[in-house]
MMTF fields as JSON, N, C-alpha, C and O atoms, coordinates in Angstrom:
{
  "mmtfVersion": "1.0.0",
  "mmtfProducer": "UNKNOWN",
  "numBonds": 499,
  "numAtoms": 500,
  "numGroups": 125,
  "numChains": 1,
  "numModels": 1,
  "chainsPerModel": [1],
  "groupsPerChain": [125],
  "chainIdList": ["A"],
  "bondAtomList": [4, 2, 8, 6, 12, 10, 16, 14, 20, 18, 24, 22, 28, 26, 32, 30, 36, 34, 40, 38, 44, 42, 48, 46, 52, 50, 56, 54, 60, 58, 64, 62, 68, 66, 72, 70, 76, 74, 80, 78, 84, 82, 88, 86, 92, 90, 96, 94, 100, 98, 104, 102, 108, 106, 112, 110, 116, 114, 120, 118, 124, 122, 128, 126, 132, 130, 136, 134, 140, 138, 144, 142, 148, 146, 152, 150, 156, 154, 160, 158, 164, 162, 168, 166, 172, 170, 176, 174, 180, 178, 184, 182, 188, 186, 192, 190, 196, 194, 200, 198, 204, 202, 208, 206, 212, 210, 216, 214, 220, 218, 224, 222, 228, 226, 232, 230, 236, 234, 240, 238, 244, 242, 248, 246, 252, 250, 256, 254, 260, 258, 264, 262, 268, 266, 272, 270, 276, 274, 280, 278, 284, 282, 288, 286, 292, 290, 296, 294, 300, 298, 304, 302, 308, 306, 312, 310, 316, 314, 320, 318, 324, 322, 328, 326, 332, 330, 336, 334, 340, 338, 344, 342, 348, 346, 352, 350, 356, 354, 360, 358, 364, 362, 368, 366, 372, 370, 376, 374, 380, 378, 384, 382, 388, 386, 392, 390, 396, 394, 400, 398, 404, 402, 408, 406, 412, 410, 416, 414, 420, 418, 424, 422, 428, 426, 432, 430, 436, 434, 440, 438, 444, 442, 448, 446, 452, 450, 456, 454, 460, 458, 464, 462, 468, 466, 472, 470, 476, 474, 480, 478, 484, 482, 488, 486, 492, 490, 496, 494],
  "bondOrderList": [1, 1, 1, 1, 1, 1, 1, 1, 1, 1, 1, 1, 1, 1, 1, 1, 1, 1, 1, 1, 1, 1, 1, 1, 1, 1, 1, 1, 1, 1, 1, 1, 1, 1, 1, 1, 1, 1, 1, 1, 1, 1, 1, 1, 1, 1, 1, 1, 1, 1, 1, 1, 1, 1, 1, 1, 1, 1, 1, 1, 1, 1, 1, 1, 1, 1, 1, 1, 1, 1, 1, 1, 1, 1, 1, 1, 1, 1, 1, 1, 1, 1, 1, 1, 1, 1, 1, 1, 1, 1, 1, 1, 1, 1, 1, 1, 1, 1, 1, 1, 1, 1, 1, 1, 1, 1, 1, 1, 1, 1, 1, 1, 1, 1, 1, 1, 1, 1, 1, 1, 1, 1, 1, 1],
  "groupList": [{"groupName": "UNK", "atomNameList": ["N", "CA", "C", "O"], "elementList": ["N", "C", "C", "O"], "formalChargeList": [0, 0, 0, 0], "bondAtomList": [1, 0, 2, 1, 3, 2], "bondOrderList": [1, 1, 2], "singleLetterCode": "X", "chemCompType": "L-PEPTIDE LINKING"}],
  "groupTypeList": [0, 0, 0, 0, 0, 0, 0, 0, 0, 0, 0, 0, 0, 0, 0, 0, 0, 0, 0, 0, 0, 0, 0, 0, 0, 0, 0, 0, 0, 0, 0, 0, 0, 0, 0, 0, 0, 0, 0, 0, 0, 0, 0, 0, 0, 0, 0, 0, 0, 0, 0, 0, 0, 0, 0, 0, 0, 0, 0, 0, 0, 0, 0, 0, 0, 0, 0, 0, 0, 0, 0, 0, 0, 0, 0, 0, 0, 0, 0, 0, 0, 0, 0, 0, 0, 0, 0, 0, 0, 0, 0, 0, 0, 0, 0, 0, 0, 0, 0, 0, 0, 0, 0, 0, 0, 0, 0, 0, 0, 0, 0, 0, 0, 0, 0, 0, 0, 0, 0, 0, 0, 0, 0, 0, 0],
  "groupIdList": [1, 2, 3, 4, 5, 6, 7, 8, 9, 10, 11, 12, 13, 14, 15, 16, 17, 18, 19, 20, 21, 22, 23, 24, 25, 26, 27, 28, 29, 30, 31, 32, 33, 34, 35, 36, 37, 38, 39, 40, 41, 42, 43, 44, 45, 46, 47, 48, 49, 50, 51, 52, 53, 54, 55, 56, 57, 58, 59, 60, 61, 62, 63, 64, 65, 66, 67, 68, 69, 70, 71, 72, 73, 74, 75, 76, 77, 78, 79, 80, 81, 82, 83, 84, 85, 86, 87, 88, 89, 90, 91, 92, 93, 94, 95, 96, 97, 98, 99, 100, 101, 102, 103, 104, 105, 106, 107, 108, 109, 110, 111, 112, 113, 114, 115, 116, 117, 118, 119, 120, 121, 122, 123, 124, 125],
  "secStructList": [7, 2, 2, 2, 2, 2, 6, 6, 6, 7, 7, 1, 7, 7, 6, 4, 4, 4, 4, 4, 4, 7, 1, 1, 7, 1, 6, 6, 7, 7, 2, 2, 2, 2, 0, 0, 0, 0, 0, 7, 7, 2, 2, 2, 2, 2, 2, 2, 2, 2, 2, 2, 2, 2, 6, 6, 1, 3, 3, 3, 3, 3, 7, 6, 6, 7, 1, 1, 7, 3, 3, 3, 3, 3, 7, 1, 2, 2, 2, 2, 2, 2, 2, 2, 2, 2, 2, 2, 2, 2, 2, 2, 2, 2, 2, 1, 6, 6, 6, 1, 7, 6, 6, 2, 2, 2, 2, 2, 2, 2, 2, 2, 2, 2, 2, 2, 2, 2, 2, 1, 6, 6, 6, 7, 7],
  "xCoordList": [0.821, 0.0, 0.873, 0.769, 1.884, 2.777, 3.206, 2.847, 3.992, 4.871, 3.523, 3.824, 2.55, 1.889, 1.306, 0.954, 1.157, 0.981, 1.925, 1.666, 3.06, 4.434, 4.304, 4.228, 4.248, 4.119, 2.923, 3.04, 2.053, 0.824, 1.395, 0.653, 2.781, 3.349, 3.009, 3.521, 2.365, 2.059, 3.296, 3.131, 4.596, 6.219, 6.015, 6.593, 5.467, 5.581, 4.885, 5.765, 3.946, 3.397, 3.841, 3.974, 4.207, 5.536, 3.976, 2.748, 4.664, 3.652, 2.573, 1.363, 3.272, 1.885, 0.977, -0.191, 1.145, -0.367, -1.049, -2.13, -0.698, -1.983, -2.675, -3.642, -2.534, -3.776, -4.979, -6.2, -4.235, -5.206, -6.082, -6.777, -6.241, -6.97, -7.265, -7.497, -7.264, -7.993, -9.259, -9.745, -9.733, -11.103, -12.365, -12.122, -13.213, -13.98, -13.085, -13.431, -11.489, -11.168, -12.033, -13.038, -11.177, -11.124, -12.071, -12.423, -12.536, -13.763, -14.866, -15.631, -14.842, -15.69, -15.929, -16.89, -14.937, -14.425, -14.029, -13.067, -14.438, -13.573, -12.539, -12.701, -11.211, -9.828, -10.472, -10.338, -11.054, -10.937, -11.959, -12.028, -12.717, -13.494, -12.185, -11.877, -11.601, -10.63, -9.732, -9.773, -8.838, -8.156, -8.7, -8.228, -9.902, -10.515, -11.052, -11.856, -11.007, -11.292, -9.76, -9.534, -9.022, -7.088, -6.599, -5.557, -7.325, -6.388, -5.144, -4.013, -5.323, -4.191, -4.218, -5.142, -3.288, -3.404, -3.853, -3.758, -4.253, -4.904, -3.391, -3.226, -2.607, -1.055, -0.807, 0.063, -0.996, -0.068, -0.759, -0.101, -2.281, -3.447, -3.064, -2.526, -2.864, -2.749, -1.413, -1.507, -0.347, 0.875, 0.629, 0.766, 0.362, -0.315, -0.865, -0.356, -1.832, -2.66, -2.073, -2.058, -1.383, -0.521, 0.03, -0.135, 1.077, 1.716, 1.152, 1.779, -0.219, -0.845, -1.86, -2.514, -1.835, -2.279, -1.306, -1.606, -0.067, 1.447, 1.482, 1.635, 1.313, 1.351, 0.208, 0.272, -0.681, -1.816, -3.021, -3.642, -3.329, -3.689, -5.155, -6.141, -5.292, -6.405, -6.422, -5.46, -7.678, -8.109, -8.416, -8.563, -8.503, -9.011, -10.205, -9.982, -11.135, -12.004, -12.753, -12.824, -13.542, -14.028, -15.168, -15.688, -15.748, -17.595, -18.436, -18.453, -19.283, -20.283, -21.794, -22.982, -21.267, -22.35, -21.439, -21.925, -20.053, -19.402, -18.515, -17.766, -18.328, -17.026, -15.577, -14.523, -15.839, -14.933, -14.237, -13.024, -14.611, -14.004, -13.678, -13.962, -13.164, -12.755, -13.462, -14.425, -13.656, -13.685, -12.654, -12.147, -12.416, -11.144, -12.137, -13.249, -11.135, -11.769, -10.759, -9.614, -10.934, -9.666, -10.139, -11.23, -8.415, -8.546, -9.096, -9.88, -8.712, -8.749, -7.374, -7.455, -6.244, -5.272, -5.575, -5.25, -6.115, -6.761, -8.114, -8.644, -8.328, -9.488, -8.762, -8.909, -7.838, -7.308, -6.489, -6.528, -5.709, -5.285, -6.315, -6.234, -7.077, -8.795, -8.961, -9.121, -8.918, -9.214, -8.305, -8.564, -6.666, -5.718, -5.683, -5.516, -5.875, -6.336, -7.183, -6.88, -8.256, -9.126, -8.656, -9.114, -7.927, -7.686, -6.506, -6.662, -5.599, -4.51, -5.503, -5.568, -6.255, -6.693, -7.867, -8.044, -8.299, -9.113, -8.059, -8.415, -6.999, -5.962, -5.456, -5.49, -4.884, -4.435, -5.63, -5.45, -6.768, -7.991, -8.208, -8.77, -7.778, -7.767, -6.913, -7.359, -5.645, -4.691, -4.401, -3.703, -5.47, -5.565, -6.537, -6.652, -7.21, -8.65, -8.404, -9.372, -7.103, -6.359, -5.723, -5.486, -5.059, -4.511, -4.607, -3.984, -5.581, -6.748, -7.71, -8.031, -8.213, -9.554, -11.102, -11.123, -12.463, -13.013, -13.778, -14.623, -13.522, -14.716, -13.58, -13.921, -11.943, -11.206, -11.107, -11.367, -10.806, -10.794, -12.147, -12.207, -13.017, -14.186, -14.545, -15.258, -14.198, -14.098, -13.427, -13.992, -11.429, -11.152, -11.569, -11.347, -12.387, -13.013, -13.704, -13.357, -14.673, -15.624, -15.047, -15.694, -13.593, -12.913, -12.321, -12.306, -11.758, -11.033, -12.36, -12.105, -13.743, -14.502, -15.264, -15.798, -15.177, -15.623, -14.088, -14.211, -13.047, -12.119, -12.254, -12.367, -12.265, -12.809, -13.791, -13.838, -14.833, -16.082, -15.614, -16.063, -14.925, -14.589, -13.143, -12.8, -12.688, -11.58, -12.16, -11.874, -13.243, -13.711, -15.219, -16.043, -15.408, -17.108, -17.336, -16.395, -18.666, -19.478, -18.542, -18.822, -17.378, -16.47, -17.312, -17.615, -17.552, -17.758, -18.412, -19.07, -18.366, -19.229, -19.481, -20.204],
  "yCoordList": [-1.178, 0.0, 1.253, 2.199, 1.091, 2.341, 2.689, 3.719, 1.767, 2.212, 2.086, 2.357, 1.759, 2.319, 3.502, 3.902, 4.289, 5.428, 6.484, 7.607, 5.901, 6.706, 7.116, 8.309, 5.704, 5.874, 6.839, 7.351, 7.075, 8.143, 9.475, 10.458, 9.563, 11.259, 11.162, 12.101, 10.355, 10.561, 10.292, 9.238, 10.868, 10.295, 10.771, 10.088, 11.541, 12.14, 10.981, 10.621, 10.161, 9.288, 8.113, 7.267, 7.529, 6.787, 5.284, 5.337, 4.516, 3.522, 3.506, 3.29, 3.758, 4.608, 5.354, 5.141, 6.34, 7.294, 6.411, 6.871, 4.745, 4.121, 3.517, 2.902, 3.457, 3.041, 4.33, 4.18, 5.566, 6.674, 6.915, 7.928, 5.891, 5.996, 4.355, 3.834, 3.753, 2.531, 2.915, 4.044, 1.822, 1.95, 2.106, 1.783, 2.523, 3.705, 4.905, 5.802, 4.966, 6.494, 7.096, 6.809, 8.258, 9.171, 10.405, 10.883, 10.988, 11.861, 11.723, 10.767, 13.32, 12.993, 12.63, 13.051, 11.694, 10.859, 11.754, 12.499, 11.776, 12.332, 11.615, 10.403, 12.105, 11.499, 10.13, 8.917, 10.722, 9.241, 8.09, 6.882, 8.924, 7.029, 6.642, 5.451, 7.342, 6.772, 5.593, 4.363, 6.715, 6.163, 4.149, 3.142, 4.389, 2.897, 2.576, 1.685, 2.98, 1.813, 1.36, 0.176, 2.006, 1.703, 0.773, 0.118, 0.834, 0.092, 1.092, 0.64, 2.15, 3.266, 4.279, 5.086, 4.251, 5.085, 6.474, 6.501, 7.488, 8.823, 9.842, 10.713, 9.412, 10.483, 9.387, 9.967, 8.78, 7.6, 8.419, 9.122, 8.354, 9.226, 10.018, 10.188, 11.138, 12.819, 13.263, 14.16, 12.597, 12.879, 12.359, 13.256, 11.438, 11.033, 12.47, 13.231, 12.544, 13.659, 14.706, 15.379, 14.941, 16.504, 16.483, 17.302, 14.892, 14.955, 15.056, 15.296, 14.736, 14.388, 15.716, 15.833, 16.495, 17.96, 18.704, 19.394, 18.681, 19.248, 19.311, 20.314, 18.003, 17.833, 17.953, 17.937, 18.058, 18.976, 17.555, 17.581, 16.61, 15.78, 15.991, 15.54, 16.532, 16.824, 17.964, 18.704, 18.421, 19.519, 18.752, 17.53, 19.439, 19.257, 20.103, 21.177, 19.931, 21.568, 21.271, 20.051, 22.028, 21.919, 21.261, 21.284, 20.56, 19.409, 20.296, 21.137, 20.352, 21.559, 20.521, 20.807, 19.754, 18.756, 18.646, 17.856, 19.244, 19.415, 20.233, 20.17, 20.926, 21.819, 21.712, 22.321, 20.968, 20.201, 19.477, 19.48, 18.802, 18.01, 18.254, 19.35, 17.447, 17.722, 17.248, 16.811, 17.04, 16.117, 16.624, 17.744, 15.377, 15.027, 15.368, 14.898, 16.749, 16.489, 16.27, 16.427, 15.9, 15.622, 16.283, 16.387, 16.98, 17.776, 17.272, 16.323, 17.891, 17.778, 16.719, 15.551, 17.327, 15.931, 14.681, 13.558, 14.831, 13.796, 13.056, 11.954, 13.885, 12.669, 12.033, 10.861, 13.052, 11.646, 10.476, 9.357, 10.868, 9.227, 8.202, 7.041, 8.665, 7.938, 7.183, 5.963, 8.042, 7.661, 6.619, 5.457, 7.392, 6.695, 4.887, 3.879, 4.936, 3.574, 2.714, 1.747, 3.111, 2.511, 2.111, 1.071, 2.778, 2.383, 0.961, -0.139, 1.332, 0.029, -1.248, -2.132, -1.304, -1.921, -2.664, -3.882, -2.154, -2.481, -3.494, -4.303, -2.965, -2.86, -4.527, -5.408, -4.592, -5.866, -6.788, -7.917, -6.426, -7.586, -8.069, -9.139, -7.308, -7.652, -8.412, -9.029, -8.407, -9.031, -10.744, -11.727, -10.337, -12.146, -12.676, -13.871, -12.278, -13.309, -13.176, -13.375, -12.83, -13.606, -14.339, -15.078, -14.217, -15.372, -16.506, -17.541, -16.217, -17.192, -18.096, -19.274, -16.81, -17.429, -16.956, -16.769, -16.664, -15.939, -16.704, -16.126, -18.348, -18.968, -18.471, -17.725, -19.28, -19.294, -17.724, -17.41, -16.736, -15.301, -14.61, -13.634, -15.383, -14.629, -15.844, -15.357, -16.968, -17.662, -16.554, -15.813, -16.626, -15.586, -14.674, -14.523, -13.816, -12.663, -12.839, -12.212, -13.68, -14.105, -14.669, -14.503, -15.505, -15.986, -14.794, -14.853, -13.522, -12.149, -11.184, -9.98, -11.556, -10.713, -11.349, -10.659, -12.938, -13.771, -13.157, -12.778, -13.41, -12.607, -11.692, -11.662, -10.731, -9.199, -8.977, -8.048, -9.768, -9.405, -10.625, -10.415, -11.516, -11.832, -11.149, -11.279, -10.442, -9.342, -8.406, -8.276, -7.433, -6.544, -6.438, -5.635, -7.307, -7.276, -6.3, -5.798, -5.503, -4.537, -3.841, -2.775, -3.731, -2.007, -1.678, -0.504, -2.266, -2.112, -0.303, 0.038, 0.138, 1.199, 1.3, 2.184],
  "zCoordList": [0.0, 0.0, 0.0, -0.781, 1.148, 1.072, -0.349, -0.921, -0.874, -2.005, -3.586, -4.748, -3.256, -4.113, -4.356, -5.466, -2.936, -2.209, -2.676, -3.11, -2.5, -3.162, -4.433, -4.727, -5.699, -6.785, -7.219, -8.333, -6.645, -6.923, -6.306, -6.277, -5.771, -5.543, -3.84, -3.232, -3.114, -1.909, -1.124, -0.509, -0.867, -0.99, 0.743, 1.588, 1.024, 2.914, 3.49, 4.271, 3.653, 3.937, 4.578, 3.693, 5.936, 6.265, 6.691, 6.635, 6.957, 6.998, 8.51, 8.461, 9.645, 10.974, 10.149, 10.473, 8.971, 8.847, 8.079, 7.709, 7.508, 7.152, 8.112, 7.663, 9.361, 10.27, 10.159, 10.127, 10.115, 10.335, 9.35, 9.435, 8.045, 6.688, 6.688, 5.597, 7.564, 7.254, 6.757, 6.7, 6.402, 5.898, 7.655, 8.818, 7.23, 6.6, 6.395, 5.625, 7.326, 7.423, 8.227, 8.876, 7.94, 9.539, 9.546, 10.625, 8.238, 8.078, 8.861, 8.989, 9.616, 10.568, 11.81, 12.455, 12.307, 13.576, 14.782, 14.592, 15.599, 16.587, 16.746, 16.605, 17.075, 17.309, 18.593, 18.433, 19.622, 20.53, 19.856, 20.087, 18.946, 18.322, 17.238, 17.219, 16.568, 15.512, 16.644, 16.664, 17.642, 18.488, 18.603, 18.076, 19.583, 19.864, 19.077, 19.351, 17.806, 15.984, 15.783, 15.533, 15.857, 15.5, 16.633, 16.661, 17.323, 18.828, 18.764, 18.585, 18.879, 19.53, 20.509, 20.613, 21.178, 22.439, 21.905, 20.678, 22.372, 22.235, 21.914, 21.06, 22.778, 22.692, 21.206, 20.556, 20.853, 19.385, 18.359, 17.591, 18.299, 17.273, 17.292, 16.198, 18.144, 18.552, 17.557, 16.718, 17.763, 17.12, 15.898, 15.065, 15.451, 13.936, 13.369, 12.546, 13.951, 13.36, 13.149, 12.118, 14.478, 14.072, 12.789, 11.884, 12.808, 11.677, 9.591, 8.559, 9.892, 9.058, 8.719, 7.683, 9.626, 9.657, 9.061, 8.087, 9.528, 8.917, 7.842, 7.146, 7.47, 5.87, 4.885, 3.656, 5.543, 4.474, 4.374, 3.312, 5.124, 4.819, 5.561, 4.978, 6.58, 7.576, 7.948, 7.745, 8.666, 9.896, 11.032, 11.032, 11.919, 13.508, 13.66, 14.217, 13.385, 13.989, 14.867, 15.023, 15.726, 16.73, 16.537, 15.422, 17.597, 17.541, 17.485, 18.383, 16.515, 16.642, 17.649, 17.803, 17.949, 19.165, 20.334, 21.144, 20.819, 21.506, 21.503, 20.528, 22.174, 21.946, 22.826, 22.641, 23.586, 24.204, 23.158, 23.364, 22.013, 21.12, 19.75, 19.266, 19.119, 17.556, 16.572, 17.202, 15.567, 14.491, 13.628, 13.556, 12.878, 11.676, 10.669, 10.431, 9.885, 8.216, 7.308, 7.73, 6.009, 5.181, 4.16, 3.598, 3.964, 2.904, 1.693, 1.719, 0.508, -0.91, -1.011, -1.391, -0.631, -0.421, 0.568, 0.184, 1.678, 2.498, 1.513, 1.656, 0.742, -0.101, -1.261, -1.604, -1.923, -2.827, -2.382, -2.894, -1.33, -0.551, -0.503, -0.905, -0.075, 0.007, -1.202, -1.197, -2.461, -3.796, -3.992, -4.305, -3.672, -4.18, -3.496, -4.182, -2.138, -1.693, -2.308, -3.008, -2.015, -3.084, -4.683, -5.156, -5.332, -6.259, -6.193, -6.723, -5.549, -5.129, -4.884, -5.737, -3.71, -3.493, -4.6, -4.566, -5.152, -6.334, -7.915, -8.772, -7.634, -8.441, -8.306, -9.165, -6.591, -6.334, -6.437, -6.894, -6.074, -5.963, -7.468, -7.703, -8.38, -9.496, -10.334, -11.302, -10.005, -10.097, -9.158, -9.409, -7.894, -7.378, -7.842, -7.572, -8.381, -8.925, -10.416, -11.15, -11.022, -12.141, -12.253, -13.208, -10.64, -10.371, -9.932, -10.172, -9.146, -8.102, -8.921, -8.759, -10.218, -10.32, -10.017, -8.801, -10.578, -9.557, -8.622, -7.94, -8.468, -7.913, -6.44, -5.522, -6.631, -5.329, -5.089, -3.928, -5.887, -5.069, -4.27, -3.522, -4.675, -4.484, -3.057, -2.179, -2.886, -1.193, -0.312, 0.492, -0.807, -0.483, 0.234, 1.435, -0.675, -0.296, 0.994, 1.995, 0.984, 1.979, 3.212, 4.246, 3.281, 4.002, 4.983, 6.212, 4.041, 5.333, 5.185, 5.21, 5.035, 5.377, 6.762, 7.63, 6.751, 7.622, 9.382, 10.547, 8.532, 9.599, 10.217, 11.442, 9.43, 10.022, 10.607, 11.413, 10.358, 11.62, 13.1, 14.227, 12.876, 13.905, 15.042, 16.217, 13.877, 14.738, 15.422, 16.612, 14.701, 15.1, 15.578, 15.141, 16.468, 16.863, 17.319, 17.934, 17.283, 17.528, 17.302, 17.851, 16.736, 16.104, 14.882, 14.67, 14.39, 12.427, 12.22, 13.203, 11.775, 11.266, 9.626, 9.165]
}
């Protein structure tokens, strides 16, 4: 993902700021729900973000349902990472079920989607 990330010009991007764009991503989120979706401490997120704010990738702005809190927005560069993910990922899935096959890629599929709801119970959004 990283170095496909790269090849699309995204070269500041070190491999920690892809937890902070897992899927669904971070639009929207207050930092402490991202935090306990990542399994990351709040000071681990916080410095992420700064760093990912630095570089033009996000805002912080204030909860307009709290003001005590934040929500994450992503820029115009924070949405094409978005894009740009999605596209990799679309990219490789395409390339294993040429290789696979689509009856075995498409088990596959069902096999780390069957995973993922057993990693992440009641997280999903």
């Amino acid at each position: 993902m990283l170095s496909g990330l790269h090849e699309r010009g995204f070269t500041d991007l070190v491999a920690a700021h892809l937890d902070v764009f897992q899927y669904p991503g971070p639009e929207n989120q207050r930092p402490l729900q991202l935090a306990i979706r990542t399994r990351m401490s709040k000071q681990a997120l916080n410095y992420l973000l700064g760093q990912l704010e630095q570089l033009g990738y996000l805002v912080r702005e204030p909860d307009s349902e709290d003001q005590r809190s934040k929500r994450i927005r992503l820029t115009r560069r924070g949405h094409a990472v978005g894009t740009a993910i999605r596209e990799i990922v679309k990219d490789l899935e395409t390339e294993w079920e040429q290789q696979l096959g689509p009856r075995k890629f498409g088990q596959l599929r069902r096999l780390l989607t069957q995973l993922y709801e057993i990693a992440t119970p009641g997280d999903r959004r």
